[in-house]
N, C-alpha and C positions, 0 to 999 in steps of 0.2 A: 626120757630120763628113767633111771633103773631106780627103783625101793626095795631093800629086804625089810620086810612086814615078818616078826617073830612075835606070834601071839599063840596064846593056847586057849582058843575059842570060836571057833568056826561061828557062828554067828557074828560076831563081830569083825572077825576077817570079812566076810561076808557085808556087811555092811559097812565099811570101810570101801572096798574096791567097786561097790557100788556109787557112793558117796563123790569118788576119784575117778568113776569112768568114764569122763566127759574127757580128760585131760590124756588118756592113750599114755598111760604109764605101763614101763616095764616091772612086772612083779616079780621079787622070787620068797618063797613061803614055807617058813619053817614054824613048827609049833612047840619048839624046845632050844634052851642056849646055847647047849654042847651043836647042836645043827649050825645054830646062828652062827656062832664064833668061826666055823668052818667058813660057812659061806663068806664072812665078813672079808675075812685072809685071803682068799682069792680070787675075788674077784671087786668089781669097782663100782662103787653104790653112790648115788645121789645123795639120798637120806638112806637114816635107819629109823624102825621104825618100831620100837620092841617094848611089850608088854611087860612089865616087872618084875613079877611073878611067875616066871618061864621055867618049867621041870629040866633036871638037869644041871641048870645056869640061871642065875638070874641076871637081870638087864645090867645090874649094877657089874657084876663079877667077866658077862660076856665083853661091856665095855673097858675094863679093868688089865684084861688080857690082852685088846687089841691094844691096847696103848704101850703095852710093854714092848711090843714088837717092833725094833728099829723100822725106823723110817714110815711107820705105818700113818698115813692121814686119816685121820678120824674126819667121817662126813657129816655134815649138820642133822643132828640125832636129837629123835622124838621118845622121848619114855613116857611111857600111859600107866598113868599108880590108883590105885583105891583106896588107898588111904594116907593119912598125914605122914606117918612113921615112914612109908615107904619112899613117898616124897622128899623127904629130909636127909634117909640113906644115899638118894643118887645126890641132891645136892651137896654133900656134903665131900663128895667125892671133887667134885671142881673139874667135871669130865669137861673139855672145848668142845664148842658149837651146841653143848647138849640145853633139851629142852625138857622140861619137866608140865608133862600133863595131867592134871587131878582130872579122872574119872568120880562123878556123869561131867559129859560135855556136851553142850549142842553143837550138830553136824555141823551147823555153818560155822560157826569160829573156827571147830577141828582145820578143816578143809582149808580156812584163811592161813589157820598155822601151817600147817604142811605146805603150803605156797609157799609161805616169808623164808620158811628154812628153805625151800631147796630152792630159791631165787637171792637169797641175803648176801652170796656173793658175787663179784661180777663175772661178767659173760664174756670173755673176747676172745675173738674170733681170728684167728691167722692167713692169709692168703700168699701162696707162694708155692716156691718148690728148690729142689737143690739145695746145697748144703748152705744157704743162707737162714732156708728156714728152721734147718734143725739148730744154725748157731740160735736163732733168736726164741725158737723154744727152748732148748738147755737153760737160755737165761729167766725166760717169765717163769718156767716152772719154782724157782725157785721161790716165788714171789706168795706171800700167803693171801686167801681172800680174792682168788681169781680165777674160776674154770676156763680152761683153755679147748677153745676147736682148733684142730689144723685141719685148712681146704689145701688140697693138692692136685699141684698141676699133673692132667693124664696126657701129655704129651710127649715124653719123653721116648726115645726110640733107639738108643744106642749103649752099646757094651752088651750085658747079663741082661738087664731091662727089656732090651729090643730083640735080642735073641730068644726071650721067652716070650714077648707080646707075640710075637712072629711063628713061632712054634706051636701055640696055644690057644691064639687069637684071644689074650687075655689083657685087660688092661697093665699100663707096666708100674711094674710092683718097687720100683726102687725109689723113689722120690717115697710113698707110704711109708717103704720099709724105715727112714731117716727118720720123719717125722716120729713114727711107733717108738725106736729107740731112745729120741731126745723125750721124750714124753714118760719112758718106761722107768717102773720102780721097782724092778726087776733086779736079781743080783748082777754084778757087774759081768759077771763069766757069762750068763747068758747074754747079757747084751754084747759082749765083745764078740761071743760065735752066731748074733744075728747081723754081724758087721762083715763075718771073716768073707776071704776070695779065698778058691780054690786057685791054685798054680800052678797045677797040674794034673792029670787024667783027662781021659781020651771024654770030650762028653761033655765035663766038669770046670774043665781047665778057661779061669774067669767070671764062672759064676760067684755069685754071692750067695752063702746061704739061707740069711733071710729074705733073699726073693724067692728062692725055691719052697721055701715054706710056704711063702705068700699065694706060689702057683700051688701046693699041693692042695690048701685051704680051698683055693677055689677052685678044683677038680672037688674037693668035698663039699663045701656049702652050696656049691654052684652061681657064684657072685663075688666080685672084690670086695665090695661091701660089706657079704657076712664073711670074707676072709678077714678083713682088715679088723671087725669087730673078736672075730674070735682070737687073733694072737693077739689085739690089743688085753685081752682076759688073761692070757698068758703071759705076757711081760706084765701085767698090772698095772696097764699107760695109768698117769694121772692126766685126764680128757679124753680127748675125742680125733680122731681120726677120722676125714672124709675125702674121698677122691669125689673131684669137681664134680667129673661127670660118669657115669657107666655106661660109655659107646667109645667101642677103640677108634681112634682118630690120627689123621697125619697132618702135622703142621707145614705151611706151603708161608713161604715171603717172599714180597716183588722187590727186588733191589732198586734203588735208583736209575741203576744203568737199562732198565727193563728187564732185567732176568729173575725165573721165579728159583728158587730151591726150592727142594721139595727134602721134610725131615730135619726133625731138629737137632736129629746129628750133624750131618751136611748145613745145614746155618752154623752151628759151632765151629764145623772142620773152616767156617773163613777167618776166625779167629786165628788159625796156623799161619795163615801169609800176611797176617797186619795189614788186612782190608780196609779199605777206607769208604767202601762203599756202605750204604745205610738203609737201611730195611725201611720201603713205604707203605706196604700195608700187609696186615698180619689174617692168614684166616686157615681153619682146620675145615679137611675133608675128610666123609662126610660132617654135613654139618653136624656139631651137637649143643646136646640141650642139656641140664643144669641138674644135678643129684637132689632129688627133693632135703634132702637131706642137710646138704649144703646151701638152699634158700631158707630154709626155717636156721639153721647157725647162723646167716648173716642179719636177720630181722630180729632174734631173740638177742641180739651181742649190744653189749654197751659201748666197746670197743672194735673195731676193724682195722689191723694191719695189713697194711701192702709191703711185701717185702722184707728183709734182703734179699735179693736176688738178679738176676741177668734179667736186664726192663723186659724184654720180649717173653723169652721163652721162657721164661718162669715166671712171672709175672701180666704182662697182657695175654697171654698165652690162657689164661684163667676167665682174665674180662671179657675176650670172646666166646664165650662159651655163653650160648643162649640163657638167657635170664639172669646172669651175675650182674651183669652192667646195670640192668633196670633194677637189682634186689639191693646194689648200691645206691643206686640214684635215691631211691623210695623209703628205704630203712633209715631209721632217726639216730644209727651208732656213732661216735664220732669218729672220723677218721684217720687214721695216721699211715704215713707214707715216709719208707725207711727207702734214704736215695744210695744209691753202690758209691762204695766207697774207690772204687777204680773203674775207669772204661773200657770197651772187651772192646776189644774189633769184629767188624760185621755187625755188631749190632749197635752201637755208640761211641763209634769212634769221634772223636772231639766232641762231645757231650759236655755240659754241664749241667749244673741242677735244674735250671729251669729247661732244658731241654727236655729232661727228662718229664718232670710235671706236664710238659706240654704234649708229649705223648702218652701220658696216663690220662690228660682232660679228653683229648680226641677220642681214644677207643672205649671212656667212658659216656662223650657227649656233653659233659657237666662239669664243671667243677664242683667237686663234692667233699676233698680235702679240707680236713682242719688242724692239721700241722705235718710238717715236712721237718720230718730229722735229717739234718747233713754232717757227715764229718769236718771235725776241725782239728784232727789227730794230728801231729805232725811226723813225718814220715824221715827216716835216715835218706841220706844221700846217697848212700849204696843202695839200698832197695829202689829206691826211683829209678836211678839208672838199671840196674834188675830190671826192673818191671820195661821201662823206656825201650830194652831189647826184646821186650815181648809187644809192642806195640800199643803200650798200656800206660795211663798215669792217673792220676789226682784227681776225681772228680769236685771241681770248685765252681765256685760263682765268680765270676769278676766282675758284674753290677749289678749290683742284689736288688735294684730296680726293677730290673728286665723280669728277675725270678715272680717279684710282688705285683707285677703285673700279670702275670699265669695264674696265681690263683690267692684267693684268701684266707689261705689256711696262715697259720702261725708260722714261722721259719725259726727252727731250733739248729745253733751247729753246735754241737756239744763233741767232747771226744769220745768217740762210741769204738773207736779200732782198735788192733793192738798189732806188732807188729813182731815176729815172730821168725819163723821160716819165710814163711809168708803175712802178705799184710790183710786181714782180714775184719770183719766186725767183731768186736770181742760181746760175748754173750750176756758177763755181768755187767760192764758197762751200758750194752741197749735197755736192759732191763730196769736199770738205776734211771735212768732216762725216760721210761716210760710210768716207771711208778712214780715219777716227780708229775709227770703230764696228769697223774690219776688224781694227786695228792692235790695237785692246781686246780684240776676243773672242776673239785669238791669245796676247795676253799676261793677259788677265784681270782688263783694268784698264784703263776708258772713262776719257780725259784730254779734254776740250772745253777 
């Protein structure tokens, strides 16, 4: 977690970051408001954490200014005052999330308080990949009172993506690059030129430019990791962005028929001929093991989403990666599992819900699930047939016995889709759905 500390006292900063060094906080430390305000705007803070009295700016006036700035999220904010008058100024302001500190304090409470603020919202945690997950963060983002992680699948291996994993031997930056975007609070022009495709030049012609950023970042940092972290600073995501893993891997599936593919391009390419063969076990070469980073997101989350996304390769494609499975099994968050709203071929052709649970229990080991969202949207009669020519329909249940015997999670069908060009998850919809499951499991009573 990141703190801007703006104080004008070196001793106290000083005792402060001693106070907190147990807990491996990110600092950044300025000793005046006009600094703070800067810092505040660009980049993305857990807490703030600003002494009253700040030359330049005071705490009241640098919070004053960030509020004015569209769209600006104010983070759960600690003011430290010496006197009553001063106290009374920031209260009286009615800044959100702000906390009002009378100095002298004992260390120990100090420390309790700065925990409650940068814990008092919840944790949850995203797992997936493809444009499922960016629908489903555009939607939470909206939602107030909830830090969001996105874990992302690094398997992906085709288009921009796979031609620079491959160029590069870098992990592929496209499935990040969605997440960053739906996350980002950024103006809309940059995020539309972190979306654009090149259509032409000799070189160019199909990449994406926010992969390419992606790949220069990590020619600079020398890690996807502090790539992903430093344009998340630059779009100004609200959360966190983490790839699963940081070892390039190839995803390998044994078909039914005994045959493996190899690449999760070539498993998608069997979606082109309405396959009806079914993927029996999922594994990446070489093996890999789990982004420390992404085991601490899933143990600190109050929540855990599975999904939207393609069951396999965006989805178990994740659970196989050394340590997810066991950091699911173990961690006390509650789970939720968002089922496709349509069947792909090659990877779930005649599927239904419980089919699909039952392939999430297997590569989990557990049932670990405590609610399964399904759609109950209803779909036009021309898009069926549409989709019908694509070898694709209506993921349903027809005896929701079968399902409730997979596992013991709750079964929610709400209408979560929308239907458009194409028929898809719709983003405000899951999100109304899931702050209903929030609003439920606080009062103990799921209202759909």
């Amino acid at each position: 977690m990141k703190i801007l500390l703006a104080i004008n006292n070196e001793p106290l900063v000083a005792l402060i970051q001693r106070a907190l060094s147990r807990f491996s906080y990110e600092w950044v430390i300025v000793d005046n408001g006009f600094d703070a305000f800067q810092k505040a705007i660009t980049s993305r803070y857990d807490l703030f954490l600003l002494g009253y009295e700040l030359p330049r700016m005071n705490a009241s006036e640098v919070l004053r200014r960030c509020c004015s700035i569209e769209n600006f999220k104010l983070p759960p904010t600690l003011v430290l005052t010496s006197t009553e008058e001063e106290r009374h100024r920031v209260e009286a302001e009615h800044f959100s999330q702000t906390t009002v500190v009378s100095r002298p304090i004992a260390m120990r409470k100090f420390v309790s308080i700065v925990q409650q603020s940068l814990h008092q919202n919840i944790q949850m945690t995203c797992l997936g990949g493809g444009t499922g997950l960016f629908t489903l963060l555009s939607g939470l983002k909206t939602l107030t009172g909830i830090n969001l992680t996105s874990i992302v699948s690094m398997s992906d291996d085709g288009g921009s993506t796979g031609r620079l994993r491959d160029m590069f031997g870098i992990l592929p930056p496209g499935d990040v690059r969605r997440s960053l975007v739906a996350l980002s609070t950024a103006p809309d022009l940059l995020n539309e030129l972190m979306q654009y495709r090149f259509s032409k030049g000799a070189g160019l012609e199909g990449h994406n430019l926010g992969n390419l950023l992606l790949t220069a970042l990590h020619e600079i940092r020398g890690s996807m990791a502090d790539a992903v972290k430093s344009l998340g600073e630059i779009l100004n995501i609200q959360g966190n962005v983490i790839p699963v893993t940081e070892m390039v891997n190839t995803l390998h599936a044994q078909m039914d028929d005994g045959r493996v593919v190899t690449g999760e391009k070539n498993i998608g390419i069997l979606e082109e001929g309405g396959s009806d063969y079914r993927i029996v076990k999922l594994w990446q070469e070489p093996k890999t093991s789990a982004n420390a980073d992404a085991i601490e997101a899933l143990f600190n989350a109050k929540y855990i989403i599975l999904g939207p996304g393609d069951l396999f390769t965006s989805i178990i494609s994740n659970l196989i990666v050394d340590g997810v499975g066991e950091a699911l099994r173990a961690c006390p968050a509650k789970k939720i599992y968002i089922c496709n709203v349509m069947t792909k071929p090659g990877e779930t052709s005649g599927f239904q819900v419980s089919d699909h649970v039952k392939e999430l229990n297997h590569y989990l080991k557990k049932d670990v699930l405590d609610y399964v969202i399904c759609s109950s949207t209803a779909f036009s009669e021309e898009s069926r047939l549409m989709y019908a020519q694509k070898f694709q329909h209506p993921v349903i249940e027809k005896d929701r016995s079968r399902l409730k015997a997979q596992t013991r999670a709750e079964i929610i069908f709400a209408d979560v889709a929308s239907e458009t060009v194409l028929v898809r998850h719709d983003s405000l919809k899951l999100a109304t759905v899931i702050k209903k499951i929030i609003d439920g499991s606080r009062s103990g009573a799921l209202e759909l």
